[in-house]
Kinemage of the C-alpha trace (Angstrom):
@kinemage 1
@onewidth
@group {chain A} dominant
@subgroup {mainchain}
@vectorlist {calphas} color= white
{ca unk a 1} P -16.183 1.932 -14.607
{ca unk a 2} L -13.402 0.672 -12.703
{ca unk a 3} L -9.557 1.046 -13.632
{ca unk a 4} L -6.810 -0.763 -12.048
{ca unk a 5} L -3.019 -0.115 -11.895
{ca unk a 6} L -2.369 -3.408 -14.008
{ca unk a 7} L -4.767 -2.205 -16.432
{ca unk a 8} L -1.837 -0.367 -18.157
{ca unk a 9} L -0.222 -3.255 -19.640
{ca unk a 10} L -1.200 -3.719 -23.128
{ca unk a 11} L 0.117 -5.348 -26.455
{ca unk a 12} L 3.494 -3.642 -27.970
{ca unk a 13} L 1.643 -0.924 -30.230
{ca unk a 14} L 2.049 -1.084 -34.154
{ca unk a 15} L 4.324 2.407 -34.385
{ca unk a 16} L 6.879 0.572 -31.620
{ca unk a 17} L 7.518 -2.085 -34.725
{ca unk a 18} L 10.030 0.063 -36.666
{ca unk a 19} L 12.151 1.257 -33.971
{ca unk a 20} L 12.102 -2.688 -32.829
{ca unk a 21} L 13.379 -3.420 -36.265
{ca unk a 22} L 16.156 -0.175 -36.298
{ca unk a 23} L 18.986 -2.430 -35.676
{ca unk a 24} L 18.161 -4.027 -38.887
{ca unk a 25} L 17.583 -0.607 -40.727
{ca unk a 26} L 20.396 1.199 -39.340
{ca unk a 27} L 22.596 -1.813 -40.981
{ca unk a 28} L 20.974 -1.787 -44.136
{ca unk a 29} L 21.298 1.917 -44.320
{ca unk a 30} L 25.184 1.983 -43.814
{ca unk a 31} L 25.950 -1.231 -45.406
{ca unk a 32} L 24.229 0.403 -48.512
{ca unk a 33} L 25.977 3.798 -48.043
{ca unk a 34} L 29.217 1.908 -48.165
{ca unk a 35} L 28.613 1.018 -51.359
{ca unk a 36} L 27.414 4.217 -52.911
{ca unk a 37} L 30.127 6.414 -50.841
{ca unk a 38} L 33.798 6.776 -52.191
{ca unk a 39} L 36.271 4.066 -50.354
{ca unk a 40} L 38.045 6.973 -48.945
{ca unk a 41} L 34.322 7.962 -46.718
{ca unk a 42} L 34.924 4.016 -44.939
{ca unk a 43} L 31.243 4.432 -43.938
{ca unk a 44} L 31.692 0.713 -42.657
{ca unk a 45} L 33.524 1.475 -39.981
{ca unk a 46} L 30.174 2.613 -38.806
{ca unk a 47} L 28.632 -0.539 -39.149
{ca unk a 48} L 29.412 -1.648 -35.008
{ca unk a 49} L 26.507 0.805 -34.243
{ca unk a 50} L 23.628 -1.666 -35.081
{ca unk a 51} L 24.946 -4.686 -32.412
{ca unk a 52} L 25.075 -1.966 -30.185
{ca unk a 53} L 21.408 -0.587 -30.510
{ca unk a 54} L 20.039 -4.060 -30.858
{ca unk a 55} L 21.629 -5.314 -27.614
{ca unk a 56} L 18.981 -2.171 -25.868
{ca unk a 57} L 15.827 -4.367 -27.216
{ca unk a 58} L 16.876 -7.463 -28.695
{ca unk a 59} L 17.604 -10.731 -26.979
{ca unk a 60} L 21.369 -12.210 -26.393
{ca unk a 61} L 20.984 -14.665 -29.732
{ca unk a 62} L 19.792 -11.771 -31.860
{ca unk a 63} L 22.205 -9.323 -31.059
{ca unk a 64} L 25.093 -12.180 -31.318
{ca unk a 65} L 22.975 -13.571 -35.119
{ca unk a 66} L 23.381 -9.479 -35.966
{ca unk a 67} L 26.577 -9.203 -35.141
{ca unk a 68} L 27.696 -11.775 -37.619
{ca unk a 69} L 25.231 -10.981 -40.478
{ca unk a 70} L 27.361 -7.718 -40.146
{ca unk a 71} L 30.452 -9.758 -40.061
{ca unk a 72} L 30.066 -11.443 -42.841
{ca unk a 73} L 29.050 -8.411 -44.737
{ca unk a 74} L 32.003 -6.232 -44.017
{ca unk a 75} L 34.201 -9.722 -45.171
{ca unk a 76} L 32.310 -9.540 -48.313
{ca unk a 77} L 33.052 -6.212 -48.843
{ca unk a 78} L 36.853 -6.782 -48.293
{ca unk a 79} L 36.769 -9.362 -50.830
{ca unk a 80} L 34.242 -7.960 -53.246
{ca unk a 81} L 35.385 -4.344 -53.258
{ca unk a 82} L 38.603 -4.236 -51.479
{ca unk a 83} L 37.850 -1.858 -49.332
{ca unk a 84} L 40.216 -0.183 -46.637
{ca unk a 85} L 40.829 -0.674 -43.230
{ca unk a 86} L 38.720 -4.137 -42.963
{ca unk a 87} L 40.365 -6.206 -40.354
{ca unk a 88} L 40.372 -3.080 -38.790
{ca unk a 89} L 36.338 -2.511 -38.629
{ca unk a 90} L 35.663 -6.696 -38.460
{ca unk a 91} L 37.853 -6.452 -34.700
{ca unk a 92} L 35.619 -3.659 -33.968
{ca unk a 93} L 32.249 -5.675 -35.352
{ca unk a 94} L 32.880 -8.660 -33.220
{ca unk a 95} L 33.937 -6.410 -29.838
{ca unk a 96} L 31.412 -4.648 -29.867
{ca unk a 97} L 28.752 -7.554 -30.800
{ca unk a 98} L 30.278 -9.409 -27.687
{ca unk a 99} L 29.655 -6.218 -25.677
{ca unk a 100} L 26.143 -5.979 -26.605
{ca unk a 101} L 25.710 -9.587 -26.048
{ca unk a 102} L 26.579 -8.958 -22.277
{ca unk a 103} L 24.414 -5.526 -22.269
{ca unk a 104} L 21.414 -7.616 -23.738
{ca unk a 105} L 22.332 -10.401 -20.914
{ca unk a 106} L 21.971 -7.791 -17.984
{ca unk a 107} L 19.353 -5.732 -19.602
{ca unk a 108} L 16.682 -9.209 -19.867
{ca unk a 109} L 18.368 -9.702 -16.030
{ca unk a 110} L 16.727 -6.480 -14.805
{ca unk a 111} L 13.449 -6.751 -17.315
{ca unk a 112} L 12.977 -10.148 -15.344
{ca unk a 113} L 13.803 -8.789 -11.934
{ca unk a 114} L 11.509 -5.896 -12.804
{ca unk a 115} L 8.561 -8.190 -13.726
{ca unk a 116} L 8.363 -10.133 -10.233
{ca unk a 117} L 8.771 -7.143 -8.547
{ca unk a 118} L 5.645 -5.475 -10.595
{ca unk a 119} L 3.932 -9.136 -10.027
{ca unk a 120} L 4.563 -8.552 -6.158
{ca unk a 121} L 3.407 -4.634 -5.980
{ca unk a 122} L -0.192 -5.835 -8.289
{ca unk a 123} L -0.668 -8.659 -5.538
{ca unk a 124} L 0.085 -5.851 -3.017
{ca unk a 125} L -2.256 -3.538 -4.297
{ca unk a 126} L -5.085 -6.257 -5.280
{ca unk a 127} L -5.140 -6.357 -1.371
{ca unk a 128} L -5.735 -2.839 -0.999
{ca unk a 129} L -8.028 -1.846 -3.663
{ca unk a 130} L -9.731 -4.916 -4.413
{ca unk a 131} L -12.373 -4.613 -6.597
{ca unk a 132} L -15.735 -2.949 -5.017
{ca unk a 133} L -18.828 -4.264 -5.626
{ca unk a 134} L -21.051 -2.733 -8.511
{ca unk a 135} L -24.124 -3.439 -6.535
{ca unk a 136} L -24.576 -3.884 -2.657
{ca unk a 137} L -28.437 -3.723 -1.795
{ca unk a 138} L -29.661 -0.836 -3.745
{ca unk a 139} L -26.952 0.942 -3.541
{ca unk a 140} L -25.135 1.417 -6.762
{ca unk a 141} L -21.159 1.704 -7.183
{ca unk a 142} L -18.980 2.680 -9.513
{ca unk a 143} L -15.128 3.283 -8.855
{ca unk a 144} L -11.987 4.810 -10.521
{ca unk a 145} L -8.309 4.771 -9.871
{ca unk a 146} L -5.844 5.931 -11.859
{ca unk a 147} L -2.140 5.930 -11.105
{ca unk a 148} L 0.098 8.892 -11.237
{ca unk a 149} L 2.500 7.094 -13.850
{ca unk a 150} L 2.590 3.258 -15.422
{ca unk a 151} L 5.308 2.590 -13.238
{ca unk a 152} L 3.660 3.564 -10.036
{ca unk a 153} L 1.355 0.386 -9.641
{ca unk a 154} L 1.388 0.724 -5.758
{ca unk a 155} L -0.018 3.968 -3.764
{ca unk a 156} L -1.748 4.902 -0.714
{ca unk a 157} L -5.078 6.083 -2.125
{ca unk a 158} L -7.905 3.179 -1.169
{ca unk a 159} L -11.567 2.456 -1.114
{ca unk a 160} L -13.701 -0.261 -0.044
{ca unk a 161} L -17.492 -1.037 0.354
{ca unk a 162} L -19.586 -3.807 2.922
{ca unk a 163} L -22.788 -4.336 3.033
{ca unk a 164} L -24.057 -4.517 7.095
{ca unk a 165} L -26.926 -5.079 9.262
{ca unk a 166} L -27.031 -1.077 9.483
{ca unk a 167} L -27.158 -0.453 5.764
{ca unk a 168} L -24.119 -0.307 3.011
{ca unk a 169} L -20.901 1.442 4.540
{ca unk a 170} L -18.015 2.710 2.587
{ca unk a 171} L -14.660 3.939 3.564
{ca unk a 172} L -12.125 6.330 0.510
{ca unk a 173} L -9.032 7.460 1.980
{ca unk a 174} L -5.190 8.661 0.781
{ca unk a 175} L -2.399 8.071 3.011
{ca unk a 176} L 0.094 10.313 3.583
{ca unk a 177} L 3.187 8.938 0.997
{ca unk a 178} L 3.942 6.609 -1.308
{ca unk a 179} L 5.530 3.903 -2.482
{ca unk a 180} L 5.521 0.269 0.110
{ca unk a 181} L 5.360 2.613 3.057
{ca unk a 182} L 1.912 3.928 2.198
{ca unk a 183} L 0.364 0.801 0.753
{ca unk a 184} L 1.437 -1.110 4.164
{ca unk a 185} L -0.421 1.819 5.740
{ca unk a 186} L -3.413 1.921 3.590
{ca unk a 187} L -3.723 -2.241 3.925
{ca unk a 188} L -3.673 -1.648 7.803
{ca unk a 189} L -6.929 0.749 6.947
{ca unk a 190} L -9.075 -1.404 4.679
{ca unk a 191} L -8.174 -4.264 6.410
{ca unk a 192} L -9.344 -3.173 9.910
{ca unk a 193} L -12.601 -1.707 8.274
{ca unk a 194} L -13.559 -4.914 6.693
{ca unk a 195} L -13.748 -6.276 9.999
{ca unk a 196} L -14.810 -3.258 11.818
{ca unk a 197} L -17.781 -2.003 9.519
{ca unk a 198} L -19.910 -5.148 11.106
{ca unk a 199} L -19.318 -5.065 14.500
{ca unk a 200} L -19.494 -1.121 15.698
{ca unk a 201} L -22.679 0.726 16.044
{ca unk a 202} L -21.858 3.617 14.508
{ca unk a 203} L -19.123 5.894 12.312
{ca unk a 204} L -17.779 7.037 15.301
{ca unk a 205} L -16.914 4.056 16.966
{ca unk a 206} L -15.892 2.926 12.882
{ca unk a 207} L -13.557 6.012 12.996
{ca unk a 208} L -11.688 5.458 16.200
{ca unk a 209} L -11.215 1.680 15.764
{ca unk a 210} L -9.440 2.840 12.434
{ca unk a 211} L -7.458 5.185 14.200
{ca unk a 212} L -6.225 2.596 16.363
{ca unk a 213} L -5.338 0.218 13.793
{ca unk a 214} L -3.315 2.693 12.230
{ca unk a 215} L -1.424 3.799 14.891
{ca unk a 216} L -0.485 0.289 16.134
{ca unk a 217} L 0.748 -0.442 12.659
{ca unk a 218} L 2.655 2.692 12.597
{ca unk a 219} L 3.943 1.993 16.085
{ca unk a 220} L 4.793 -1.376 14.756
{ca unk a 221} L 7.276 -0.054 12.718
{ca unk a 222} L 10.508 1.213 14.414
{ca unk a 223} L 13.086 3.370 12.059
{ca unk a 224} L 10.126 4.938 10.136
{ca unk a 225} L 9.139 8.492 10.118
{ca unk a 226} L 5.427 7.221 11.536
{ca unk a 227} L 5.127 10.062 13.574
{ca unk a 228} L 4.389 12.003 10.072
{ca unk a 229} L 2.203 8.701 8.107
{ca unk a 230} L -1.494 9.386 8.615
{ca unk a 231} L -4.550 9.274 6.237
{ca unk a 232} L -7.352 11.289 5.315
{ca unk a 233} L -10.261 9.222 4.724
{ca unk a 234} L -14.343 9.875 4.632
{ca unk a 235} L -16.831 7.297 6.063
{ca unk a 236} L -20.357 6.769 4.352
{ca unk a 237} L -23.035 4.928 5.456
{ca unk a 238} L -26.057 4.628 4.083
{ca unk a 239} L -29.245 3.523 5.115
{ca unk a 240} L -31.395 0.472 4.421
{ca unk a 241} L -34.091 2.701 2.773
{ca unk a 242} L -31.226 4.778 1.033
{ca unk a 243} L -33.261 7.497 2.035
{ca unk a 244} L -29.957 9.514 3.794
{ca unk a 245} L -26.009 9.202 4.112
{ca unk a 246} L -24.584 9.468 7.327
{ca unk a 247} L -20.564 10.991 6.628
{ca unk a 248} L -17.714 11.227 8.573
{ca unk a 249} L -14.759 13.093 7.003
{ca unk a 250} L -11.149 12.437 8.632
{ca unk a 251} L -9.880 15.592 7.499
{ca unk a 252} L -10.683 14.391 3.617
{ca unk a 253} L -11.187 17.040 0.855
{ca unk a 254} L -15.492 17.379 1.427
{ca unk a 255} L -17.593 15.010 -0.751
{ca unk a 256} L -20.250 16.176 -3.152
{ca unk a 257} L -23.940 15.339 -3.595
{ca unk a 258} L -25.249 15.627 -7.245
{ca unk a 259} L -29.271 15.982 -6.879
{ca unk a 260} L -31.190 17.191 -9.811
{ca unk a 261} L -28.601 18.387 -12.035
{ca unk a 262} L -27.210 20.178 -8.783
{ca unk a 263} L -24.242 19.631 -7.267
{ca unk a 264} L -23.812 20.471 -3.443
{ca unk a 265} L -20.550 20.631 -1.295
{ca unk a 266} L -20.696 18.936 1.719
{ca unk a 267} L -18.583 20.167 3.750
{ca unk a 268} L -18.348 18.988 7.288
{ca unk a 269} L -20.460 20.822 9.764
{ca unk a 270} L -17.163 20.805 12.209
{ca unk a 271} L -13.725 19.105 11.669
{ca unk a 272} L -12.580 15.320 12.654
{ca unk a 273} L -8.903 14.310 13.047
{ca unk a 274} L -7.000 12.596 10.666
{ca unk a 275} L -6.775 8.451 11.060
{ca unk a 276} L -3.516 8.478 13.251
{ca unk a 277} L -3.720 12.015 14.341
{ca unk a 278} L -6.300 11.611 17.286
{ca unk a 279} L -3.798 11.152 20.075
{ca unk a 280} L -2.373 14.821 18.704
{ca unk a 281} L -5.860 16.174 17.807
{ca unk a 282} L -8.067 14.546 20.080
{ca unk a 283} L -10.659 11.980 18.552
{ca unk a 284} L -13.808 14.446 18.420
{ca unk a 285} L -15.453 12.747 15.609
{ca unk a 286} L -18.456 14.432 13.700
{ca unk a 287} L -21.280 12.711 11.762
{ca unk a 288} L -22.817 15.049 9.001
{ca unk a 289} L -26.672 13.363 7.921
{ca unk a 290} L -27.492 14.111 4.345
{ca unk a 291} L -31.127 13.109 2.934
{ca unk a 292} L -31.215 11.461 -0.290
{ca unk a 293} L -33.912 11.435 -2.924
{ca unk a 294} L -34.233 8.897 -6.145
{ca unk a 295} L -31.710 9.816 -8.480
{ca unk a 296} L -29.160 11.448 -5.966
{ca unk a 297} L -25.682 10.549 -6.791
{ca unk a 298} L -22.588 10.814 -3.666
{ca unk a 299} L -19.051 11.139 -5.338
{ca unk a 300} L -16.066 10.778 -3.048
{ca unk a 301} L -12.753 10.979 -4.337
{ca unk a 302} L -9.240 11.652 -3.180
{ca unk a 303} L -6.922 14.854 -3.571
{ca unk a 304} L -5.364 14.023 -6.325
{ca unk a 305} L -8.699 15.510 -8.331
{ca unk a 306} L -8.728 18.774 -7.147
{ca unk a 307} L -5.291 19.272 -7.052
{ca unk a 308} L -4.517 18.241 -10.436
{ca unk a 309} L -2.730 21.586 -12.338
{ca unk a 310} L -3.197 22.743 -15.728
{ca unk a 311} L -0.101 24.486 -17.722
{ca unk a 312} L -1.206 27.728 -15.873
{ca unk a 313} L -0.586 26.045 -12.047
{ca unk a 314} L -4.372 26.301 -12.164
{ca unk a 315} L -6.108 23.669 -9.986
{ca unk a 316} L -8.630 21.612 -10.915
{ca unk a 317} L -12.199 22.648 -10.499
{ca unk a 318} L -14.107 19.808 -9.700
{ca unk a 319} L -17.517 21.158 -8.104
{ca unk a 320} L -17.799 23.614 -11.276
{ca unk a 321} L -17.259 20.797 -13.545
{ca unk a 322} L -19.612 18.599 -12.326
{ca unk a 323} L -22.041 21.343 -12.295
{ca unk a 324} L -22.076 21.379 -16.097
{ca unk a 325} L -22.448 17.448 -16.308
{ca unk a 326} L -25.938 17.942 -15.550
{ca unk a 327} L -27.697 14.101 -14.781
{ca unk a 328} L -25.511 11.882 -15.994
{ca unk a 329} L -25.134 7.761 -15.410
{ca unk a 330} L -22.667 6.735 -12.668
{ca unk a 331} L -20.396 5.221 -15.003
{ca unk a 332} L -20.484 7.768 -17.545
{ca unk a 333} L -19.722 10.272 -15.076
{ca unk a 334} L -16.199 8.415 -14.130
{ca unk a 335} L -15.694 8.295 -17.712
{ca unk a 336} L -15.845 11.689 -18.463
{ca unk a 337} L -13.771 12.470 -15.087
{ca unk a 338} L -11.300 10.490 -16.104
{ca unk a 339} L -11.355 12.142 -19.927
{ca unk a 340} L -11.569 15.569 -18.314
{ca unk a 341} L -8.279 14.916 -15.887
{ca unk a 342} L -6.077 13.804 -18.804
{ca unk a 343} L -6.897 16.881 -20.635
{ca unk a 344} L -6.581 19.426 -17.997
{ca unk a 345} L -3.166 18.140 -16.840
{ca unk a 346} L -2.305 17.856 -20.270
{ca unk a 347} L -1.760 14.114 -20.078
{ca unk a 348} L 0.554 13.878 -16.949
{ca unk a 349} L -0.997 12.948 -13.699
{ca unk a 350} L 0.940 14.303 -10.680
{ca unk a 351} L -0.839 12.254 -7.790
{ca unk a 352} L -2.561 8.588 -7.653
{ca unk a 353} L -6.916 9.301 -7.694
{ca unk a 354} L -9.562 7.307 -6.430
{ca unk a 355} L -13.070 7.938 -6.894
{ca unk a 356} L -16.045 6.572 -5.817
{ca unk a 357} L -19.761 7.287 -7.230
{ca unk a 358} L -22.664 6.172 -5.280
{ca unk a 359} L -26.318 6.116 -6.531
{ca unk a 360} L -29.133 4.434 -4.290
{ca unk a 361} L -32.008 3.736 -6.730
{ca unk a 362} L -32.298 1.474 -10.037
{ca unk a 363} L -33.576 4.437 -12.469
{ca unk a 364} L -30.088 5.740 -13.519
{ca unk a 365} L -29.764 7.822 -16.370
{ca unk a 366} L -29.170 5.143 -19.195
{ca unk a 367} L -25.493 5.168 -21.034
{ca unk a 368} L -25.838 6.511 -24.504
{ca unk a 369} L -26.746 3.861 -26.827
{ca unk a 370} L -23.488 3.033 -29.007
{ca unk a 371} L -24.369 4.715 -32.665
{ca unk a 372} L -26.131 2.117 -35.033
{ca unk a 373} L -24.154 1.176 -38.133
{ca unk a 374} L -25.186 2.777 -41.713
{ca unk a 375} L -27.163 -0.672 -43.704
{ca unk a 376} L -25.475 -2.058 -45.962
C-alpha cells in the first residue's frame, strides 16, 4: 500500500454540488420572497447578495451572467409590480456584480498561482519520496505516507530502498522542520544514500557519509538556522539470505520486529548521533544484528505514529497495537495503520508519517479475499 501527498486530489464530491449552485438558490429564494412579502418588507434590496457569493466560486462570466439575470429581474419587478425603491436596489445590483467580477478575477489569479506552486512542491517531493520498490530480491516492501493536512504536500519525513552487492539496504528518516527547508534537507539525505548504499562496506561508513552530506548542505546555506536542522533516520540492511537485519538507528524512534504473532522492540543496544549532529555528538555509530525467520515482518516508521494524540493528549500506542494484529499481510497491515491513526486522532493528523514494512520471504499471509456477490 503506498499513499502519496498528490493522492488527495480527487473529483468535486456530489454534496459540494448545492453549495456550488447557492448563488442560484439564494436568488431564487429572495426573488420569490419578494413576491410573497408585503412591498413595504423590499426583500429585493437583498437580492446583491447572490453576485457576491457567486464571485467566491464562480468564474468572472458567471458572476457578471448572474448579475444581470438579477438585473433584469428586479426591472421586471419595477414594471410588473411597482415596487419601491428600484433604481435604488438595480445601482446596488450592478456595483456589487462589478465588485464580484473583480473578486472572482483575483480569486482564479491565486487558484492558478496556487496550482503551479502545488505542481512545483509534488515534483519536489516525487524527488524525495519516490516510489519504493514492492519487491527488491526477496525482500518484500510495502510503504505509507500520509501528510499532516491536504495542503501540506511537502515534508521532511523520507524513505528509500536499493538493492546492493551486500544485500537490500533501506534508509526512513524525519528531518527536523517543515515546509522547503526540510524537504531541501531530506533530498540532500536520499540523494547521498542512493549513491552511497553501493559503494561503502558497511552502515557505518553509510551513516557517516550521510552525515556529511547533510552538514555540507546545511553549511551550504548561509541565513538559515542549520545549526538546529538535523534528521533522525534508521539504516537497514538486510542480507542476501534474508536470514538477519543489520540496523543502525540515528537517534530514530526504535523499529519493531513482528515474528510469530509477536511483536519485539528493538531498541538500540547503545545510542548513535543524529545525521548532522556528529560533529556535536561525536560519530560513534552502533550496528544492532537481528536474525530473521520466514514470515518475520520489520516495520520502520517515523514519529509522527507514536506521537499521534487522542482527545485525552493520550499518545499513540503503536507496539500494543500491533500486538493485537496478530500475522497479518504487509499491505494489510499499512491499511489498518493507516485506519487505526485516523480514528485515534479523531481524523486530524498533527505530523507528516512514513512507514515502511519489510517481509523477506514469498509466503505472506494472503489479503482477505473480497466477499463473493449473492447469484442472481
Amino acid at each position: 500500500m503506498t499513499d502519496r501527498p498528490g493522492r488527495h486530489r480527487s473529483p468535486r464530491r456530489r454534496w459540494d454540488l448545492p453549495a456550488h449552485l447557492s448563488p442560484l438558490l439564494l436568488t431564487a429564494a429572495l426573488g420569490g420572497l419578494s413576491l410573497a412579502t408585503p412591498k413595504d418588507f423590499a426583500i429585493s434590496r437583498l437580492l446583491p447578495a447572490a453576485p457576491a457569493l457567486a464571485a467566491s466560486m464562480w468564474s468572472v462570466g458567471a458572476t457578471l451572467s448572474l448579475g444581470g439575470v438579477i438585473l433584469g429581474v428586479v426591472v421586471g419587478l419595477r414594471f410588473l409590480y411597482d415596487l419601491p425603491a428600484v433604481e435604488f436596489t438595480a445601482g446596488s445590483v450592478a456595483a456589487v456584480t462589478a465588485a464580484a467580477a473583480y473578486a472572482a478575477h483575483v480569486r482564479l489569479q491565486r487558484e492558478r498561482t496556487l496550482t503551479r506552486v502545488r505542481s512545483v512542491a509534488d515534483a519536489a517531493q516525487a524527488v524525495v519520496l519516490r516510489p519504493v520498490p514492492q519487491r527488491l530480491g526477496c525482500v518484500g516492501i510495502e510503504s505509507l505516507y500520509l501528510a499532516a493536512a491536504e495542503e501540506a504536500r511537502i515534508g521532511g519525513d523520507f524513505f528509500e530502498a536499493v538493492d546492493t552487492p551486500g544485500g537490500v539496504r533501506l534508509i526512513l528518516g524525519d528531518v527536523r522542520g517543515k515546509g522547503l527547508s526540510a524537504v531541501g534537507a531530506a533530498s540532500a539525505v536520499t540523494n547521498s544514500f542512493r549513491e552511497a548504499a553501493y559503494d561503502e562496506p558497511d552502515l557505518v561508513r553509510l551513516a557517516r557519509r550521510l552525515d556529511t552530506s547533510l552538514s555540507r548542505y546545511t553549511g551550504a546555506r548561509p541565513g538559515e538556522d542549520t545549526g538546529e536542522q538535523f534528521a533522525t533516520a534508521v539504516l537497514v540492511q538486510i542480507s542476501p539470505a534474508a536470514d538477519r537485519a543489520e540496523l543502525l538507528s540515528c537517534g530514530h524512534p526504535p523499529s519493531l520486529l513482528l515474528t510469530g504473532g509477536e511483536v519485539r522492540v528493538l531498541a538500540p543496544g547503545a545510542p548513535s548521533p543524529p545525521l548532522n549532529m556528529a560533529s556535536l555528538m561525536g560519530d560513534d555509530y552502533h550496528v544492532d544484528t537481528v536474525p530473521l525467520a520466514p514470515g518475520d515482518q520489520l516495520l520502520l516508521y517515523t514519529d509522527g505514529v507514536t506521537e499521534t494524540r487522542d482527545a485525552t493528549g493520550a499518545f499513540f500506542p503503536l507496539p500494543e497495537w500491533a500486538r493485537g494484529q496478530g500475522r497479518t499481510a504487509s499491505r494489510t497491515l499499512l491499511g489498518m495503520l493507516h485506519q487505526q491513526l485516523l480514528r485515534f486522532s479523531g481524523g486530524g493528523l498533527d505530523d507528516d508519517i512514513a512507514v515502511l514494512v519489510i517481509h523477506c520471504d514469498d509466503a505472506q499471509p494472503a489479503d482477505p479475499p473480497p466477499a463473493s456477490e449473492p447469484a442472481g
